[in-house]
DORO-513249 format. One line per 3 residues: number of its first residue (from 0); for each residue x, z, y of C-alpha. Coordinates in nm, 2 decimals, always signed. Each point is the difference from the previous one (the first is absolute). Example, Ala and Ser with C-alpha at 12.3 -4.5 7.8 and 13.67 -1.06 7.14 Angstrom:
0	+1.23/+0.78/-0.45; +0.14/-0.07/+0.34
***
This chain:
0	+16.78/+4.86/-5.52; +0.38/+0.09/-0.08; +0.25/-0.13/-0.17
3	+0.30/+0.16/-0.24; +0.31/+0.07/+0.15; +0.23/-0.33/-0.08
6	+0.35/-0.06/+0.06; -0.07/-0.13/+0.36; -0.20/+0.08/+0.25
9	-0.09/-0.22/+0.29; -0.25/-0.07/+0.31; -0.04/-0.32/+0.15
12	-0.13/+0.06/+0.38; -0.18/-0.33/+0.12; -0.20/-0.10/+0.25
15	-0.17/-0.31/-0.18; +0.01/-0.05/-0.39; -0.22/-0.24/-0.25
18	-0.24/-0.03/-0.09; -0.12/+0.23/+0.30; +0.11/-0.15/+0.32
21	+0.28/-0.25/+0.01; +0.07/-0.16/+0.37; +0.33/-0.17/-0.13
24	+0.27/+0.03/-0.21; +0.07/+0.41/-0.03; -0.33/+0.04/-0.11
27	-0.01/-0.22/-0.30; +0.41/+0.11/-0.08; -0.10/+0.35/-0.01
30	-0.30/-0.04/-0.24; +0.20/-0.29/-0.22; +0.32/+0.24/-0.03
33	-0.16/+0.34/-0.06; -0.23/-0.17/-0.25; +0.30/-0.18/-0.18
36	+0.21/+0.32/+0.03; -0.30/+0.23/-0.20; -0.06/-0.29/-0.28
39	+0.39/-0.06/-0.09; +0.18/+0.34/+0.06; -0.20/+0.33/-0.20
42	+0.28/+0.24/+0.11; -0.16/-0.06/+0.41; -0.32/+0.19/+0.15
45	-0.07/-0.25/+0.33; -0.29/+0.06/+0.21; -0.06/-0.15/+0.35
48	-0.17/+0.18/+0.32; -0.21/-0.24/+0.22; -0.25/+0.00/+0.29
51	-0.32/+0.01/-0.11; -0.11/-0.30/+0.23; -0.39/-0.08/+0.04
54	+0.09/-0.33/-0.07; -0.02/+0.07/-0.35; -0.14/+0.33/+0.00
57	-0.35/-0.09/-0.13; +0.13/-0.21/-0.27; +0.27/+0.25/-0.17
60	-0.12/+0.35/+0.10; -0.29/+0.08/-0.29; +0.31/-0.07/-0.23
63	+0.19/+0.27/+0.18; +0.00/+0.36/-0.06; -0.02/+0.21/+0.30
66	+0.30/+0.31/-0.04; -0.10/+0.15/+0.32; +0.09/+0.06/+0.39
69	+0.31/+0.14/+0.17; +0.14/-0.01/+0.33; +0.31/-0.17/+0.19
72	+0.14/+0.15/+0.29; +0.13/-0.30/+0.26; +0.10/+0.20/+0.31
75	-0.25/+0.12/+0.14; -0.25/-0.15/-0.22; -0.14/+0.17/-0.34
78	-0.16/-0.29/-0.20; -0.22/-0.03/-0.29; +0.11/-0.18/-0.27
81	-0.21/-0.07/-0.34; +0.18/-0.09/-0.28; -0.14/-0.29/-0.23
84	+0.14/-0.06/-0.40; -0.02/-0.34/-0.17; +0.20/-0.10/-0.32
87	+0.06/-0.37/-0.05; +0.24/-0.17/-0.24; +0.14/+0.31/-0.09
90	+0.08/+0.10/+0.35; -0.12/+0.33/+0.17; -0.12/-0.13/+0.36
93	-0.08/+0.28/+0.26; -0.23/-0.18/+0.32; +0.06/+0.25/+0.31
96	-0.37/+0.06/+0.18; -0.05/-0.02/+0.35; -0.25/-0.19/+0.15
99	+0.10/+0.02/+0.38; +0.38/-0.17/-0.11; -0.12/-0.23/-0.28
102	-0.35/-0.11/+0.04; +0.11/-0.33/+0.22; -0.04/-0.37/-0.03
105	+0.35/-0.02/-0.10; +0.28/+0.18/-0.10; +0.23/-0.07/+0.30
108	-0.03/-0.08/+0.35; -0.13/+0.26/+0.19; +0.12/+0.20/+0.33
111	+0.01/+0.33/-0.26; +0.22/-0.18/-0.24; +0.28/+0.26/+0.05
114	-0.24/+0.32/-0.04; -0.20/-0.21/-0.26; +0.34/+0.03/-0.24
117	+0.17/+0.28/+0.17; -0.28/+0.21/-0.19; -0.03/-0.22/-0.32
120	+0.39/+0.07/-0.04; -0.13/+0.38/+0.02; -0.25/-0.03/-0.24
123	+0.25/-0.13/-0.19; +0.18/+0.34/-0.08; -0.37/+0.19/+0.05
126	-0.08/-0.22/-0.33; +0.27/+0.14/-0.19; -0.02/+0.33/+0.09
129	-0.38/-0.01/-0.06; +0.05/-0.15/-0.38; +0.31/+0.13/-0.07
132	+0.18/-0.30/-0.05; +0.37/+0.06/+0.10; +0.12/-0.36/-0.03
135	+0.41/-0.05/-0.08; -0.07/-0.34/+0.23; -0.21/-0.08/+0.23
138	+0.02/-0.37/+0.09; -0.11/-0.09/+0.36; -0.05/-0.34/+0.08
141	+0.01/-0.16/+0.40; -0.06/+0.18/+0.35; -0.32/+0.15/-0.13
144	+0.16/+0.22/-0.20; +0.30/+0.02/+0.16; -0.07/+0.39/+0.13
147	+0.03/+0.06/-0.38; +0.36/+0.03/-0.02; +0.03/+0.14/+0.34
150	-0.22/+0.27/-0.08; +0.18/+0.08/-0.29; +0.25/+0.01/+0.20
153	-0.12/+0.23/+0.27; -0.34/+0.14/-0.15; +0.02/+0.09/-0.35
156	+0.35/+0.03/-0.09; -0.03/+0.34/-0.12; -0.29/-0.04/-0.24
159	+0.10/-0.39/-0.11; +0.37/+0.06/+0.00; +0.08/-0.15/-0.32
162	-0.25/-0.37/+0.10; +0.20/-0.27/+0.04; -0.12/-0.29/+0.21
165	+0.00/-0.39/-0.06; -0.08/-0.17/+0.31; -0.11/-0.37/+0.00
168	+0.01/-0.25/+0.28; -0.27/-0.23/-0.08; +0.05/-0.24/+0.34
171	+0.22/+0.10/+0.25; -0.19/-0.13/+0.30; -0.22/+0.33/+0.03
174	+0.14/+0.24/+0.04; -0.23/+0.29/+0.16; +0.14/+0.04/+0.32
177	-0.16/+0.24/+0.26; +0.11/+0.18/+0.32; +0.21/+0.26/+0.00
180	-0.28/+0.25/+0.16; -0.21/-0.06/-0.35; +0.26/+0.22/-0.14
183	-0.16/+0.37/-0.04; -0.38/-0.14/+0.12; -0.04/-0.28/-0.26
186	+0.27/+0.01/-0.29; +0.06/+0.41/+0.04; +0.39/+0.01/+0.02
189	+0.28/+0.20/+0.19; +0.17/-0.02/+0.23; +0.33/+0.01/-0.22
192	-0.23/-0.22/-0.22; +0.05/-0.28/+0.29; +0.32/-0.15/-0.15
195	-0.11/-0.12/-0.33; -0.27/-0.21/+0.15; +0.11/-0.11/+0.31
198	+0.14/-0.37/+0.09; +0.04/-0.25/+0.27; -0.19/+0.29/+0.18
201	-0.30/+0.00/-0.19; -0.10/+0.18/-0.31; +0.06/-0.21/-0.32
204	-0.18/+0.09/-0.28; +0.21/-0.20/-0.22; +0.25/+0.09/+0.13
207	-0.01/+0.37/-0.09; -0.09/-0.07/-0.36; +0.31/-0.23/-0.05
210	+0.22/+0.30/+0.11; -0.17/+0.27/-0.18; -0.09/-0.20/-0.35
213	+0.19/+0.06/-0.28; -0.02/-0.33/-0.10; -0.08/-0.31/+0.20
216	-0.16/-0.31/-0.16; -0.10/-0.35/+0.11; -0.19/-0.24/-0.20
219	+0.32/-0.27/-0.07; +0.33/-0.02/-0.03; +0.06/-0.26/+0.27
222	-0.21/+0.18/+0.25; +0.16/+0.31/-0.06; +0.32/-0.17/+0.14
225	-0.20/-0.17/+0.26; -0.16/+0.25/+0.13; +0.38/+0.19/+0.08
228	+0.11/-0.31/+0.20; -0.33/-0.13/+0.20; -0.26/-0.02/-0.16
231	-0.05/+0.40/+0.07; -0.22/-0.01/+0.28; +0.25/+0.21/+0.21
234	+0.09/+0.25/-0.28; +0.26/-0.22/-0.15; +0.24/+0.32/+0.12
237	-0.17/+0.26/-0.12; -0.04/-0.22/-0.35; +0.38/-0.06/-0.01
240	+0.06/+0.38/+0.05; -0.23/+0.08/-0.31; +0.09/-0.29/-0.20
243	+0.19/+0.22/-0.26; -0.39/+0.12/-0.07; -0.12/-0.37/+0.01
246	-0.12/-0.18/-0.31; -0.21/-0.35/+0.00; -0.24/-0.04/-0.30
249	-0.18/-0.37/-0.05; -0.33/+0.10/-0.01; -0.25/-0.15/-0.29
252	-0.34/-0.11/-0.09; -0.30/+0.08/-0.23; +0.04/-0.26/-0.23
255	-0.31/+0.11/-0.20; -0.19/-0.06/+0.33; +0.17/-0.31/+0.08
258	-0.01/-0.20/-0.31; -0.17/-0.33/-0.05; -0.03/+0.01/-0.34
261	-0.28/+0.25/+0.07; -0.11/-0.01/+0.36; -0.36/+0.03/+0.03
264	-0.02/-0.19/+0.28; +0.13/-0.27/-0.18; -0.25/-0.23/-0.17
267	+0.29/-0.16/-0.24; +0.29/+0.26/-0.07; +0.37/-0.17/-0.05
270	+0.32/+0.07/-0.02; +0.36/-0.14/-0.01; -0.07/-0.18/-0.33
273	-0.38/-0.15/+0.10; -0.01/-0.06/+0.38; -0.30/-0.17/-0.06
276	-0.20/+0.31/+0.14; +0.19/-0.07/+0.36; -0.11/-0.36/+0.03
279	-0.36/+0.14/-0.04; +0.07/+0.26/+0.26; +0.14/-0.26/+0.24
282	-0.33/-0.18/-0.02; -0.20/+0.29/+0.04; +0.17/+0.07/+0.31
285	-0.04/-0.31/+0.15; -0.35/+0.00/-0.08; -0.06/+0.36/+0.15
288	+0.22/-0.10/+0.34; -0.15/-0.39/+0.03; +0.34/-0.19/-0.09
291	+0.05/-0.35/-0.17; +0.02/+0.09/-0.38; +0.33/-0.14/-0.05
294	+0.17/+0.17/-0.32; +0.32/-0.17/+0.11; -0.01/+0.09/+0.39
297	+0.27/+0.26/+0.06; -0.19/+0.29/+0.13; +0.22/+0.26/+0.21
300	-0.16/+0.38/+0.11; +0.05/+0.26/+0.17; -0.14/+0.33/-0.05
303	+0.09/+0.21/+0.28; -0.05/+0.23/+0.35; +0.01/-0.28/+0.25
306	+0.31/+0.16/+0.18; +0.35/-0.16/+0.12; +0.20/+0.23/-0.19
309	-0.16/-0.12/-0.29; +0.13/-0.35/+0.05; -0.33/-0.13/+0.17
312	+0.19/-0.12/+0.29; +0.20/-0.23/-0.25; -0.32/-0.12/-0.14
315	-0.20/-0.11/+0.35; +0.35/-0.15/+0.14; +0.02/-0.23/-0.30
318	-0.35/-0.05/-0.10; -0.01/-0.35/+0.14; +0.24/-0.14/-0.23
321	-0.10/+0.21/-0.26; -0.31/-0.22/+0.00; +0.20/-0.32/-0.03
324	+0.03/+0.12/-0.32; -0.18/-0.09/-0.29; -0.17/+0.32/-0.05
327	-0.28/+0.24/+0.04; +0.03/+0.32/+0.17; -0.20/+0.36/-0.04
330	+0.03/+0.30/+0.21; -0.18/+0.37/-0.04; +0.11/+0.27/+0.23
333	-0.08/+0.15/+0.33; +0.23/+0.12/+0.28; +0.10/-0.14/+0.36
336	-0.31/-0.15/+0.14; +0.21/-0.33/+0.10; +0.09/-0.04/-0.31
339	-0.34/+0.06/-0.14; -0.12/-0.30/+0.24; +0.28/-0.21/-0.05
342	-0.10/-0.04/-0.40; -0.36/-0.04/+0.07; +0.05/-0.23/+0.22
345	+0.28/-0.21/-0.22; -0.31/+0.02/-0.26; -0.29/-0.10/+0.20
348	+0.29/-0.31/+0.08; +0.13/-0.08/-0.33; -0.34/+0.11/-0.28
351	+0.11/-0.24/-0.23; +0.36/+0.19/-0.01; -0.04/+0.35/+0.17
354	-0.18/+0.31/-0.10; +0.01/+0.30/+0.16; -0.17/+0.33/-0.05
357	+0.06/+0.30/+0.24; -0.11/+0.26/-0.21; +0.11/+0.26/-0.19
360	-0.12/-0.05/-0.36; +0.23/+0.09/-0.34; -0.23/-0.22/-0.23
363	+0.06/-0.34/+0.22; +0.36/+0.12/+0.02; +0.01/+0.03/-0.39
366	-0.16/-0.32/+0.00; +0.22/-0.16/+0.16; +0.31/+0.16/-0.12
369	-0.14/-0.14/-0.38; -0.09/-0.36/+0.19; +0.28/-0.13/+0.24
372	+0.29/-0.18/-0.09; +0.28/+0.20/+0.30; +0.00/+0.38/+0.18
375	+0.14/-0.03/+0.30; +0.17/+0.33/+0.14; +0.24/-0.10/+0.24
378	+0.06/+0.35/+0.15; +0.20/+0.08/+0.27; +0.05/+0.33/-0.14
381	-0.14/+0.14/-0.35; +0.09/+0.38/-0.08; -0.09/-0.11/-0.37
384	-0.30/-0.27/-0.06; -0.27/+0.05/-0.31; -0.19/-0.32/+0.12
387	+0.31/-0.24/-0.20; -0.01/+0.23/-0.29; -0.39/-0.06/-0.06
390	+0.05/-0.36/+0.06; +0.29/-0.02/-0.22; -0.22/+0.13/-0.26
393	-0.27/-0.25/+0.05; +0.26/-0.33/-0.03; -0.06/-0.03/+0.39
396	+0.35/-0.08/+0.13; +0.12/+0.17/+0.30; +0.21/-0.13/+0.30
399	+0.12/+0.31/+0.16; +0.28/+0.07/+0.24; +0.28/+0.17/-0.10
402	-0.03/+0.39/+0.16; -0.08/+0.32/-0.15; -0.16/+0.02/-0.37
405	-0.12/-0.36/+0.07; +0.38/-0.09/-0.12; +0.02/+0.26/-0.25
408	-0.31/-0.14/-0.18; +0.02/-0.42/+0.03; +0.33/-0.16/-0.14
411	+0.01/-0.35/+0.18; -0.05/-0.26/-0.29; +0.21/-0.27/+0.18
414	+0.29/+0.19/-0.14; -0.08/-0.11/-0.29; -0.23/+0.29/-0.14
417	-0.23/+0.20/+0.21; -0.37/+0.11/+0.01; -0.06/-0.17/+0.35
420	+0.12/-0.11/+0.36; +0.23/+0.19/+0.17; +0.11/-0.09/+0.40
423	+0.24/+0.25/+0.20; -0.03/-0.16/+0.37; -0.32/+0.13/+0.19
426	-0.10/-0.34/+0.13; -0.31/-0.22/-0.04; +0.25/-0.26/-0.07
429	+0.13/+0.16/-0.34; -0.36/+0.11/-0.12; -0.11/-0.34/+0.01
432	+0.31/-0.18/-0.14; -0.04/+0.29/-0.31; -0.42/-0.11/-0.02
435	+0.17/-0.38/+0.02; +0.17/+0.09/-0.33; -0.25/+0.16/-0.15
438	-0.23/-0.28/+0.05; +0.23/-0.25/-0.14; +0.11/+0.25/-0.34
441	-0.40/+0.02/-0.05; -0.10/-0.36/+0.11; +0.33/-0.18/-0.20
444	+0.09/+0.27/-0.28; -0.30/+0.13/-0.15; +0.22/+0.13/-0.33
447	+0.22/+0.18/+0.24; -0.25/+0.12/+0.20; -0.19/+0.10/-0.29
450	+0.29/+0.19/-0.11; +0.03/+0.18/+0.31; -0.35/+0.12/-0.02
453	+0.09/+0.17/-0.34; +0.34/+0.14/+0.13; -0.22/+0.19/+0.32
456	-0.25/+0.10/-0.22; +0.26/+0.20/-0.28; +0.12/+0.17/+0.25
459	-0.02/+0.35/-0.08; -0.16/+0.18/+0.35; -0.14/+0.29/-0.17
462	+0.04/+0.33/+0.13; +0.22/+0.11/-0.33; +0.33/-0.06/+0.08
465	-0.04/+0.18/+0.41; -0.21/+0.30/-0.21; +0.32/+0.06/-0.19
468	+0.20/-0.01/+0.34; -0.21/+0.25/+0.13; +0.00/+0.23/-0.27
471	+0.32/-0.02/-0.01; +0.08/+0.10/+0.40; -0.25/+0.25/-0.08
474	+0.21/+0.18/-0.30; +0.30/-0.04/+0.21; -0.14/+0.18/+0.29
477	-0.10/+0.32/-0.24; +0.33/-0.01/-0.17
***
């Protein structure tokens, strides 16, 4: 499977994408832009090189063709690696074989970790060499792929000379840090190699693929300031220092796959002009989670990993009063186990106003995106946020806290025009003093709030406007 020779050329190197394996965010931004820069710009050739996981593998691989086998060379290791091709929404999709790396549970968390994508960054540049694709870009995305640029760098600068590199910091909290003696072992650098990667007397992954990146992106504008002032997880230096290479992009959402006006989960589409369809989902979700059917009950969610930074400290420190409040409240997620037990135990407490799941499930979350009234997202920190996006686009109002692309995305509407709640002070006082409002806009104003619910939902989230963004970074860097 080839494609002509367009006007640009370019790689994406990722170690998650959708609809393969997608653990958070990166992996569903990598499948939603690559897909929405192949359908709007013809003048683009993307493909995207990926882990062939086992978590997936039997589903996906009697669609793939097998090209063949080649080696890597990682120190003292010579590898096998078998190289898988897939076309899907006019995307070329290479899956790199090997079962000892990639046939796991899941795709992170192991002692190896380090090996694991020290060789996958390898096969990265055996992959090109072995279809002859010599990209003008390759776009690396996180730690995983971090030895990407530095490779480049150190590796293959004589036969990729001419590759530029786009580097994007996903979340800045992991980083890929090892010791310093995994340096020729593990990661197969030099000596000399030692200062691009080391810091705070560790190696830093990240680290090395901010300094030897062409280009450096993060996924909003906000947190691309944030992250050069504390919010860099120790590399705010090393950001500042590169920050003439530094470029936040908002990332966006599939709003063909999010759209309620043809969700097949949805049992009664609707949209901004009929919300009819999300009074039906509300009742369906109290029926399915055991709540009071009360079509006028403000009902607030969450849809989240159970995790402080995510705001879930807020949440448990205020939940008392929160149900003082005339309301109903939902939760999906897993995470922190005493936070896991601290919901179950508010809903084995409070059935007739609590429902908790701790699971993991993308149809319950669609329900209840569609269903609930409120999102709640108070995150400490957020690099970028898709979670108020998709329930922007199903007329669920969010209350978010001002950080990262949570504040690029939600205007406050007590300003007088907004798509949601905004609160800047990390407190559990100011989260629920912004729910307090929100309960008395929906419970007082139901023509303003109705009003709000059609501002959220014409919000225009799609992935068009960053595609263009990134094309155009891309063009720039070949110029």
């Amino acid at each position: 499977m080839s494609k002509k020779k367009n006007n640009l050329q370019v790689l994406h190197a990722v170690s998650e994408v959708v609809p393969f394996m997608a653990t958070g965010g990166m992996g569903q931004v990598s499948g939603a832009l690559t897909k929405a820069l192949s359908e709007n710009f013809s003048n683009i050739d993307i493909r995207i090189v990926s882990p062939l996981y086992s978590y997936f593998r039997d589903k996906y691989e009697p669609q793939m063709k097998f090209l063949g086998e080649t080696e890597v060379s990682l120190a003292w290791r010579t590898l096998y690696c078998g190289i898988y091709e897939m076309e899907l929404n006019g995307v070329i999709f290479y899956f790199i074989d090997n079962r000892h790396y990639f046939d796991r549970d899941n795709a992170y968390g192991y002692y190896d970790d380090g090996e694991r994508f020290a060789y996958f960054s390898k096969a990265v540049f055996a992959t090109m060499n072995f279809v002859g694709f010599k990209p003008d870009i390759i776009h690396t995305h996180d730690w995983q792929t971090a030895l990407v640029p530095i490779y480049l760098e150190t590796h293959f600068h004589e036969s990729f000379g001419s590759t530029k590199n786009v580097f994007t910091m996903h979340n800045m909290e992991y980083q890929g840090k090892y010791a310093l003696s995994t340096l020729h072992d593990v990661f197969d650098l030099k000596n000399e190699d030692l200062g691009l990667v080391e810091y705070d007397h560790c190696i830093n992954l990240m680290e090395g693929a901010i300094v030897c990146a062409d280009k450096i992106t993060t996924v909003s504008p906000s947190y691309a300031q944030e992250i050069q002032i504390s919010g860099g997880h120790g590399l705010e230096k090393i950001i500042r220092d590169n920050s003439y290479k530094l470029v936040g992009i908002i990332n966006g959402i599939d709003t063909k796959l999010y759209d309620p006006s043809t969700d097949p989960l949805l049992t009664k589409k609707y949209s901004a002009e009929d919300l009819s369809g999300k009074a039906v989902a509300k009742k369906r979700l109290q029926t399915l989670f055991k709540l009071p059917k009360s079509p006028r009950k403000m009902m607030v969610c969450v849809v989240s990993r159970l995790v402080s930074h995510k705001g879930i400290d807020l949440i448990t420190c205020m939940f008392e009063d929160l149900l003082n409040l005339d309301i109903q409240f939902m939760l999906l997620g897993t995470g922190d186990h005493e936070y896991e037990l601290f919901f179950e135990d508010k809903a084995n407490h409070h059935p007739d106003k609590v429902a908790v799941s701790i699971a993991f499930n993308p149809e319950i979350a669609g329900l209840i995106y569609a269903g609930a009234d409120v999102f709640l997202m108070p995150s400490r920190s957020e690099p970028c946020g898709l979670a108020q996006m998709i329930a922007c686009r199903y007329g669920t109002v969010p209350i978010v806290r001002k950080t990262g692309g949570l504040g690029d995305t939600i205007t406050d509407c007590r300003a007088g025009h907004g798509n949601g709640f905004l609160f800047e002070e990390y407190t559990a006082g100011a989260l629920l003093e912004t729910i307090s409002h929100a309960l008395d806009l929906y419970t007082y104003h139901s023509e303003d709030w109705k009003n709000l619910v059609g501002e959220a939902m014409s919000c225009d989230f799609s992935w068009d406007i960053s595609a263009k963004k990134y094309l155009k970074l891309y063009e720039e860097l070949c110029d």
